[in-house]
LUMTOR-664808 format. One line per 8 residues: number of its first residue (from 1); their letters; for each residue x, y negated, z of C-alpha. Coordinates in steps of 0.1 Angstrom, whole numbers, plus 2048, in hexadecimal, padded with zeros to 3 digits. Example, Ala and Ser with C-alpha at 12.3 -4.5 7.8 and 13.67 -1.06 7.14 Angstrom:
// residues 2
1> as> 87B 82D 84E ~ 889 80B 847 $
// end
This chain:
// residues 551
1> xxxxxxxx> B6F 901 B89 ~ B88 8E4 B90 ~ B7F 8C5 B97 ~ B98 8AA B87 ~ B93 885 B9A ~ BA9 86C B8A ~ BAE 847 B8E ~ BBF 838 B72 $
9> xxxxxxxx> BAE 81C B63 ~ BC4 806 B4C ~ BD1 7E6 B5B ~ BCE 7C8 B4C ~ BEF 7BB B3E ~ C10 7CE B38 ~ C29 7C0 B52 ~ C3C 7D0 B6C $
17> xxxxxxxx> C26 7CC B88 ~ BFF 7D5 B90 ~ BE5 7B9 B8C ~ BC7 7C8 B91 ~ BC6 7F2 B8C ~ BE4 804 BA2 ~ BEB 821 BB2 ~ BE1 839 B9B $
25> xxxxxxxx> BDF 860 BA1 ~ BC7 880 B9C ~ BBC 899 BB7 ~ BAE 8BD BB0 ~ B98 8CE BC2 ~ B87 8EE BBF ~ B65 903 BD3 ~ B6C 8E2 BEE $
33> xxxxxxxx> B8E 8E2 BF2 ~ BAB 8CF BEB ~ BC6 8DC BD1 ~ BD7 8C0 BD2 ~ BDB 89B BD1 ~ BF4 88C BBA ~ BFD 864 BC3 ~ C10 85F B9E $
41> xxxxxxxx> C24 848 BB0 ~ C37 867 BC5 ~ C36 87A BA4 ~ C49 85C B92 ~ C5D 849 BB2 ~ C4B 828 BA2 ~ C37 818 BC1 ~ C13 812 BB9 $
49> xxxxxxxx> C17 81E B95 ~ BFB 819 B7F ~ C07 82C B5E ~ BF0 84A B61 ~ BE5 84A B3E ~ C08 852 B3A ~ C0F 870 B4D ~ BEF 87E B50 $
57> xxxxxxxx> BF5 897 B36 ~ C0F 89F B47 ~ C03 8A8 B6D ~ BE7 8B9 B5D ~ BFE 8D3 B4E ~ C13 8D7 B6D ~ BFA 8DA B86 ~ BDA 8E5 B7A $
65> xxxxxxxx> BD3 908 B81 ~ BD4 922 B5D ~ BB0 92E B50 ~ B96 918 B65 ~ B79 904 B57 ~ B83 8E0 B5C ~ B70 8C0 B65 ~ B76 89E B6A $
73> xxxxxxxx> B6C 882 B82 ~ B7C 85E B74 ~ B77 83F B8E ~ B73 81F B7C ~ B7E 7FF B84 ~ B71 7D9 B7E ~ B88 7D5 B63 ~ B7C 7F4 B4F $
81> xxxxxxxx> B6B 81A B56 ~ B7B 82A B35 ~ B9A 841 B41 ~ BAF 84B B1D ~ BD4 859 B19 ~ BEF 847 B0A ~ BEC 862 AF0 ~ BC6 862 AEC $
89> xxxxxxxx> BC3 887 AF2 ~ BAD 880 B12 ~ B92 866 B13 ~ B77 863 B2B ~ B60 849 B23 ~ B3D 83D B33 ~ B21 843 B1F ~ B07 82E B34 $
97> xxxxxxxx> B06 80A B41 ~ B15 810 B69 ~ B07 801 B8B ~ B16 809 BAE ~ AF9 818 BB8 ~ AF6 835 BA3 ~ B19 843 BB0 ~ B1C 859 B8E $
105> xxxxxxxx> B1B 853 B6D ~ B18 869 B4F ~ B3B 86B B39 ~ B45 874 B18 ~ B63 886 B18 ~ B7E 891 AFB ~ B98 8A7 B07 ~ BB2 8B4 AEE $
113> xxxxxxxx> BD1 8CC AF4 ~ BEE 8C5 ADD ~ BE7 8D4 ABF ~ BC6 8C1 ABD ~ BAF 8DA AC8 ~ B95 8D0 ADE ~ B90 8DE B02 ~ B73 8E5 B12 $
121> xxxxxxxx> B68 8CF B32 ~ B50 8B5 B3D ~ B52 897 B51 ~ B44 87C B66 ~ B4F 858 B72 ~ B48 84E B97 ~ B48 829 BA1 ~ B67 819 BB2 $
129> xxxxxxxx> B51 80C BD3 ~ B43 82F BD6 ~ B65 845 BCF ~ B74 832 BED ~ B57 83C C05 ~ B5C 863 BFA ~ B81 862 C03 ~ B70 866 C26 $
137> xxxxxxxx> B65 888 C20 ~ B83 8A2 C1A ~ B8E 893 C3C ~ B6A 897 C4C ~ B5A 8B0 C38 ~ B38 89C C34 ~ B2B 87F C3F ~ B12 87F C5D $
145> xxxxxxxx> AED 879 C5A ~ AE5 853 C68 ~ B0B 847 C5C ~ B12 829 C4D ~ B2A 828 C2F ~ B3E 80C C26 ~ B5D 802 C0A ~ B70 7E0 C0C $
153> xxxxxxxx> B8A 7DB BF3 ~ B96 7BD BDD ~ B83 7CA BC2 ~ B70 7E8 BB7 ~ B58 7ED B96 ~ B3A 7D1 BA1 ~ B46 7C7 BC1 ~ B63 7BC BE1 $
161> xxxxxxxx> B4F 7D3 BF8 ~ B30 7E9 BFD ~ B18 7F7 C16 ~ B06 818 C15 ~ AEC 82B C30 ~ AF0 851 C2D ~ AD1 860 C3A ~ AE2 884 C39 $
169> xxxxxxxx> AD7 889 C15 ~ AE3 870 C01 ~ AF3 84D BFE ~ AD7 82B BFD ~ AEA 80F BEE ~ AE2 7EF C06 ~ AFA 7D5 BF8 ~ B19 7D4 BDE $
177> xxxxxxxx> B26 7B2 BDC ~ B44 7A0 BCE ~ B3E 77B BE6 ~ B33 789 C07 ~ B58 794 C16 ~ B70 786 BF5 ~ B7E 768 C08 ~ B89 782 C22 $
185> xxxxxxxx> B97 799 C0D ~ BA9 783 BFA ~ BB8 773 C12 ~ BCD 797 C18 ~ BD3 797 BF4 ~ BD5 778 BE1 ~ BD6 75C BFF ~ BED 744 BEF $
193> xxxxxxxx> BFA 732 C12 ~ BFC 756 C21 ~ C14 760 C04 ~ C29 73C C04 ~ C2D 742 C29 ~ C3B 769 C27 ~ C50 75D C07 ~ C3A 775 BF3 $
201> xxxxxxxx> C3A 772 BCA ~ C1B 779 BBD ~ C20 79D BAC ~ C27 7A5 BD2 ~ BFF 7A4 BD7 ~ C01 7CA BE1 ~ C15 7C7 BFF ~ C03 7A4 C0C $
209> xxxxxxxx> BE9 7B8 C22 ~ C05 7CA C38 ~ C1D 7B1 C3A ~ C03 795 C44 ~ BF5 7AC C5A ~ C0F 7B4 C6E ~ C20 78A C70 ~ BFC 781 C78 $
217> xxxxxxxx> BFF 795 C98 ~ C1E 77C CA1 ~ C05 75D CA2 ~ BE9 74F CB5 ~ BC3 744 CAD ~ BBA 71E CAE ~ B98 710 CA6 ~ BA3 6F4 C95 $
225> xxxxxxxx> BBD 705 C82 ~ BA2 71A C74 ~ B85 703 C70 ~ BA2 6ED C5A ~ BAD 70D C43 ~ B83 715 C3D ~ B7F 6F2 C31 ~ B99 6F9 C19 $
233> xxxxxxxx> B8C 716 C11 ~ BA8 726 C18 ~ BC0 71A C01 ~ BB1 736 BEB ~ BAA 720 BCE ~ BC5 706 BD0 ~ BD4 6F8 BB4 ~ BF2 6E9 BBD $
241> xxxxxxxx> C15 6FB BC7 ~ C26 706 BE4 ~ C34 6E4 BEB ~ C13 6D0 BE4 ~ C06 6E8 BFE ~ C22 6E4 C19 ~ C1B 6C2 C13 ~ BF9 6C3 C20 $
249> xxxxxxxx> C01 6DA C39 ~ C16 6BB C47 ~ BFF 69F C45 ~ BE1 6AE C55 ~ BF5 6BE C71 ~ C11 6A4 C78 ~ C2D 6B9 C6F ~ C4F 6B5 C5A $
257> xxxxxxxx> C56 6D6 C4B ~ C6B 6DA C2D ~ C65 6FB C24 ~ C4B 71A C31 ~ C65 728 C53 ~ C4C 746 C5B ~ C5E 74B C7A ~ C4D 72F C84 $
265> xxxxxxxx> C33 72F CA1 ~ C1D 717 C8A ~ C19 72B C6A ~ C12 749 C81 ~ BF7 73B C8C ~ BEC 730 C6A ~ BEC 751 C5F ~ BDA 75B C7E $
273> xxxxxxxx> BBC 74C C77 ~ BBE 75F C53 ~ BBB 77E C67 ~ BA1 773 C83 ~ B88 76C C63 ~ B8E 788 C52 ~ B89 7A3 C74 ~ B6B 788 C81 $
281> xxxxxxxx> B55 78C C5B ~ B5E 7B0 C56 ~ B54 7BB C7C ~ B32 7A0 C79 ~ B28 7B0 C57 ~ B2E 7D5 C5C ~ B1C 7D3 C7E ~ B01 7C2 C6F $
289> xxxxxxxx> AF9 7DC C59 ~ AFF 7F4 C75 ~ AE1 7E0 C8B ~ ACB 7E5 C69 ~ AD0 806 C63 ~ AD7 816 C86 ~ AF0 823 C7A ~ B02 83B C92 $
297> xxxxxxxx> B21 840 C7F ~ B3B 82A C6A ~ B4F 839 C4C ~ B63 822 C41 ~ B7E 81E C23 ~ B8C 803 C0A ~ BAD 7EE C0D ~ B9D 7D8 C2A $
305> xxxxxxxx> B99 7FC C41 ~ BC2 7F8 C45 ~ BBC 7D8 C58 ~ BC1 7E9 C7F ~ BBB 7C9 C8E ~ B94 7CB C7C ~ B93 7F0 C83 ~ B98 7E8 CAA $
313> xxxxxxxx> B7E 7CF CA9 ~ B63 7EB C9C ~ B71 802 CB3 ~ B71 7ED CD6 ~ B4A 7E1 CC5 ~ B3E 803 CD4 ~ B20 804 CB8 ~ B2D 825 CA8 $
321> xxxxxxxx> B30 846 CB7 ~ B4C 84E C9E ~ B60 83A C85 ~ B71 84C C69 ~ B8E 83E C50 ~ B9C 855 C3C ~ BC0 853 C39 ~ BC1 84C C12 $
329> xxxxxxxx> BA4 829 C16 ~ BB9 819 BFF ~ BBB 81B BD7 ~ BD0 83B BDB ~ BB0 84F BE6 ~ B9B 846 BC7 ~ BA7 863 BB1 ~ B9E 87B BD3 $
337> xxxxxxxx> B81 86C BDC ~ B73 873 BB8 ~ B7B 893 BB7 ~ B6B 89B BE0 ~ B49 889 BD5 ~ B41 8A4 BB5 ~ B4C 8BF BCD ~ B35 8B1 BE8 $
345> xxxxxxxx> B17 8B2 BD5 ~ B1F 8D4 BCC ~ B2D 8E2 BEB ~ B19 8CD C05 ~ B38 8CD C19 ~ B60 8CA C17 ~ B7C 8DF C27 ~ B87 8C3 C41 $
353> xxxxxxxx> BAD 8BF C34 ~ BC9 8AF C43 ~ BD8 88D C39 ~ BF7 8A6 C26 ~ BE7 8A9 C04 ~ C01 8A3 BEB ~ C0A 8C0 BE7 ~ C17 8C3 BCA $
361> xxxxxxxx> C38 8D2 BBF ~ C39 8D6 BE0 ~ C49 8FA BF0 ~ C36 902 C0C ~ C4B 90F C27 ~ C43 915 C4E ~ C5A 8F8 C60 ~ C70 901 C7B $
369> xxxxxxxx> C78 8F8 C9C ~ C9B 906 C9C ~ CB0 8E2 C9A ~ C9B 8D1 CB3 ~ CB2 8CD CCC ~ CCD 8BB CB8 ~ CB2 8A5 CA8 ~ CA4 89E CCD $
377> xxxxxxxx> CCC 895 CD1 ~ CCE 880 CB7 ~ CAE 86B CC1 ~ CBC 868 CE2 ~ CD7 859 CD3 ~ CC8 840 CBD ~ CC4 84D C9D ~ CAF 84E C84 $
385> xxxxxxxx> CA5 86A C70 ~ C8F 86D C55 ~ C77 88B C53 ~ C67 89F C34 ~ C55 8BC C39 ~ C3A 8CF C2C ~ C23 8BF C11 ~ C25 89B C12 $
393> xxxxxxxx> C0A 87F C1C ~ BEB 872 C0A ~ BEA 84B C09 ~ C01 830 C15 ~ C06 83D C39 ~ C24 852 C43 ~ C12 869 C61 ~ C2F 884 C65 $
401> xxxxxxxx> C38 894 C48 ~ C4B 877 C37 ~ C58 865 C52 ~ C72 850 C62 ~ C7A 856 C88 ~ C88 846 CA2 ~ C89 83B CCA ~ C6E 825 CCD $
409> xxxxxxxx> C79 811 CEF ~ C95 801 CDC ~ C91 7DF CC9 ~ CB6 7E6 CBD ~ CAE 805 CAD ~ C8A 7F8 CA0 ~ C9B 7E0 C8E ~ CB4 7F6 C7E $
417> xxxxxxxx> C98 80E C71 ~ C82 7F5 C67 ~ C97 7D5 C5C ~ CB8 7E1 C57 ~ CAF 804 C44 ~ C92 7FC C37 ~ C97 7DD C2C ~ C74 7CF C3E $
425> xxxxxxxx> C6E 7AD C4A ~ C74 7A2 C6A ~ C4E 79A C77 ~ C47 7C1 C69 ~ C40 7D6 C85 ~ C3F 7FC C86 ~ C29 817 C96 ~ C2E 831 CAB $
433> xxxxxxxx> C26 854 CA8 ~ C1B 866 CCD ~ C0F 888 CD5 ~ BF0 88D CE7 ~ BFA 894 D07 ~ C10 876 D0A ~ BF5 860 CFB ~ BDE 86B D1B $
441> xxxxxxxx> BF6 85B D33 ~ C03 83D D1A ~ BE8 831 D0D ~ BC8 823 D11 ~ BAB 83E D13 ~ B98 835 CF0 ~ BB6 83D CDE ~ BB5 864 CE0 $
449> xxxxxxxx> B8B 85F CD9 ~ B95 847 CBB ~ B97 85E C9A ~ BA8 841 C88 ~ BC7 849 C9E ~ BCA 86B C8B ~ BD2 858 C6D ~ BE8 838 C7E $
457> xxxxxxxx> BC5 821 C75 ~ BBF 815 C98 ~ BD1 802 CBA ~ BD3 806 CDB ~ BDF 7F8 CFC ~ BF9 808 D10 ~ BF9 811 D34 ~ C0E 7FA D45 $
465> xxxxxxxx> C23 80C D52 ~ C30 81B D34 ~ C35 7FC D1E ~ C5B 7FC D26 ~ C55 81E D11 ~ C4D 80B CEF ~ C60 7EA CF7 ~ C72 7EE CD5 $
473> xxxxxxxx> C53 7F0 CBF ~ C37 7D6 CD1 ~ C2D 7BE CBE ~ C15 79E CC0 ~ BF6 7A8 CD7 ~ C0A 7C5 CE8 ~ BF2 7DC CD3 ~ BFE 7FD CC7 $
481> xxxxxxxx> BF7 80A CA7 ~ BFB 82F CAD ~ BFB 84C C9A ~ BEF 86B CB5 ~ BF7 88E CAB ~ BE5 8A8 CBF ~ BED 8D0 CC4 ~ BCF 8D7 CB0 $
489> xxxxxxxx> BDE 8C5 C92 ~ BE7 8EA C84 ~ BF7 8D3 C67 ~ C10 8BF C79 ~ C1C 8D9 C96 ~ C43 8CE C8D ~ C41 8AB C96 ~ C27 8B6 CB3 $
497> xxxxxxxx> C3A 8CC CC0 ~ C58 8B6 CC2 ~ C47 897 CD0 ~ C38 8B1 CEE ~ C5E 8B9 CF3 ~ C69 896 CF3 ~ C4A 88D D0C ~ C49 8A9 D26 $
505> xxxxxxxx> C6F 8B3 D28 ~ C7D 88E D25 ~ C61 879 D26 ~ C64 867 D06 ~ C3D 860 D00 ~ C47 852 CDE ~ C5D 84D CC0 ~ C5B 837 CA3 $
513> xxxxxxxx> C48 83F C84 ~ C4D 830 C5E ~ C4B 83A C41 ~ C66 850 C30 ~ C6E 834 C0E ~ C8A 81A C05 ~ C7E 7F7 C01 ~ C67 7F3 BDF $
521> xxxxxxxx> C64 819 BDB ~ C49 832 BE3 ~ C4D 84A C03 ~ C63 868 BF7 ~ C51 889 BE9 ~ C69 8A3 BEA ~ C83 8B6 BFB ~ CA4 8AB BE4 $
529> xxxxxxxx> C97 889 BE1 ~ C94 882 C05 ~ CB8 88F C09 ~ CC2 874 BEC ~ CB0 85A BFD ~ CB9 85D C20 ~ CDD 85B C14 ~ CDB 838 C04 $
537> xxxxxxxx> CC2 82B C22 ~ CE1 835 C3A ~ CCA 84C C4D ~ CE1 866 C67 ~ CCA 880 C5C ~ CAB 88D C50 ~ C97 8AC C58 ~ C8C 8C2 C3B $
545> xxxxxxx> C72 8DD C4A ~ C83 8DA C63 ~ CA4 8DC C5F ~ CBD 8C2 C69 ~ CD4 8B4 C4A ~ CED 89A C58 ~ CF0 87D C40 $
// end
């Protein structure tokens, strides 16, 4: 049988951005293992595309296996739990009142081919909260007994965030809420001051959490700053307009400006205080559920689990033996993570998968290692390259597959990759991407422990002595948000085995890892698209499977 997760809930409105539902996509899965995950935003080059109702028909016929029984798993949403096709011919629609703490739900499901005949399947829905949590478990395989499980998000079906204890059997609901963390969240999304101050519109909401994260690293933490910004709550519910509000800004703190300059050491810190809150509530509540519990474990998942900054703070806390983020914890997971919890409770546990799951349409060839000595050449030489091999990544993280590389000592060539080709802003900073034997001598020891540097979710201090090795890409707290292949990594031996070359014959620990997409567009899917692409991002080359193709 194959199991069909999908996330497509309707959005409200018809514009030409996301409000609430984006990211849409369906994964399949079959006796525990992963098909396939299809992001319908690679499938359609629309970035966070939401029009799944659209061309669901459509992926179903191109990528659902002939002559097996079918079922579905639809994740709902607080803006509706009814997934139907633009045509009709699919509708899956609760047939109970829902609560978070049931997890499933009975569905009732119409399913009609193109003649009108009906087809045979059944389905469920899951809840949002609960689909994030199981996004865990085709990178982890199950959960471990004594384990608490938590989402944070902006918004799921009932709540902003929730907390679970897994006794090894199954999930005890211990609080869904929208109040307890929404001021925190929201500030990453919505934060009106945050977005007048990075010149953000607000159909940008989707790329607030990144951008702020990264500029809030720039600034520094002043009690009085922050005790001012609470009183206002924030600025979360102010009425007035970006002027009104530089106009306060002025008054209380003695200043003149005419208009938000975020290269500015004030708004910096402004913005710092945004993110001390938000890792200082997140770290106090989680751990407070940890000291109930006794919980020995944290998996963790939601939009708030790509904060590193947070994720540091729960790792340095030293209250779990192991913290797991699965490299799809935002809204890109949801269709996966509803299709891994049916074929848990079936299967009791997962094939433990790579973060490579979109697979589809996808060739699968055996990379060589035949042109790594000109591409070794042309790093040394200050390219950039862009790289696509193999199947392509799950979520929002480029992690080797679909990736843009370059010498990561340089700020000149950092800010060609990032600002120049890219089209990023200036306070963006980017990652880099080490193997394991260079991380042993680079970094600090917790990093090749952490799990969340697997998946570029963590940061870590460098040895001194090798900082002059990353002087291009360090950024704020002179914290490295590092992405750590090792040999074992039976998924990623091309990029493996050329950062071991680069380390042991030259001793480059590191180079520079972004993600493989032009400005406003997803990361690239395949082969002859990355080729198109690098050519109008003025790459000097890209690596297909491991060819070199000079641009």
């Amino acid at each position: 049988m194959i199991t069909v997760g999908i996330f497509g809930i309707q959005d409200v409105g018809t514009g030409p951005h996301p409000m609430y539902t984006h990211d849409h996509g369906i994964a399949l899965m079959k006796d525990g293992k992963v098909l396939t995950t299809i992001q319908l935003e690679r499938y359609t080059h629309l970035k966070h595309d939401n029009r799944l109702p659209v061309y669901i028909h459509e992926l179903l016929d191109k990528y659902l296996p002939c002559d097996e029984e079918i079922r579905f798993v639809n994740t709902n949403s607080f803006s509706g739990s009814s997934f139907i096709s633009l045509d009709g011919r699919l509708r899956i629609e609760p047939d109970s009142q829902m609560d978070v703490e049931s997890i499933l739900f009975p569905a009732e499901v119409k399913w009609y081919d193109t003649a009108g005949k009906q087809k045979e399947t059944n389905a469920k829905i899951i809840c949002h909260e609960f689909a994030h949590i199981a996004s865990i478990l085709p990178f982890a395989g199950e959960f471990l007994p004594n384990s608490l499980l938590v989402h944070i998000d902006g918004g799921a079906s009932r709540s902003a965030c929730s907390f679970w204890y897994w006794d090894g059997n199954c999930p005890k609901l211990l609080d869904a809420s929208w109040n307890l963390l929404k001021n925190q969240v929201n500030n990453f999304n919505v934060n009106p001051l945050a977005m007048a101050i990075l010149h953000q519109e607000e159909w940008q909401h989707l790329s607030l959490p990144g951008k702020l994260m990264g500029y809030c690293g720039l600034g520094k933490t002043y009690p009085e700053i922050s005790e001012w910004l609470k009183t206002n709550n924030w600025f979360l519910d102010y009425q007035g307009n970006e002027t009104s509000m530089l106009d306060l800004l002025n008054i209380r703190w003695n200043t003149n400006f005419t208009a938000y300059n975020n290269k500015s050491p004030f708004f910096m810190n402004l913005c710092a205080s945004l993110q001390k809150d938000f890792q200082e509530k997140i770290v106090e509540v989680i751990l407070r559920f940890q000291e109930t519990t006794g919980a020995e474990n944290l998996y963790y998942s939601g939009g708030a689990a790509l904060n590193i900054p947070t994720n540091r703070c729960l790792e340095t806390s030293g209250r779990f033996k192991r913290i797991i983020i699965p490299p799809v914890t935002s809204d890109s997971g949801l269709a996966l993570g509803a299709a891994a919890w049916m074929e848990y409770l079936d299967h009791g546990k997962l094939e433990i998968n790579s973060p490579f799951l979109n697979r589809f349409g996808i060739e699968q060839r055996r990379e060589h290692q035949d042109d790594n000595d000109d591409i070794k050449k042309m790093i040394f030489d200050g390219k950039v390259l862009g790289v696509c091999n193999g199947s392509a990544e799950a979520g929002p993280r480029a992690l080797g597959h679909r990736s843009l590389i370059g010498l990561a000592n340089s700020r000149e060539i950092k800010e060609r990759l990032s600002e120049q080709i890219k089209g990023r802003e200036w306070y963006r900073p980017v990652a880099p991407i080490l193997c394991d034997t260079a991380a042993k001598e680079v970094l600090e020891d917790m990093a090749l422990k952490s799990e969340l540097s697997h998946f570029m979710l963590g940061a870590y201090e460098i040895v001194e002595d090798f900082k002059k090795d990353f002087e291009g890409i360090i950024h704020g707290n002179d914290l490295l948000r590092a992405q750590i292949v090792r040999s074992k990594d039976m998924d990623n031996q091309w990029i493996y085995r050329l950062l071991s070359e680069l380390w042991e014959e030259d001793g480059i620990p590191a180079l520079i890892n972004t993600s493989f997409n032009q400005k406003g567009k997803p990361i690239v899917h395949y082969p002859s698209e990355a080729i198109d692409v690098a050519g109008r991002m003025g790459l000097d080359g890209v690596v297909i499977n491991g060819s070199l193709h000079l641009s």
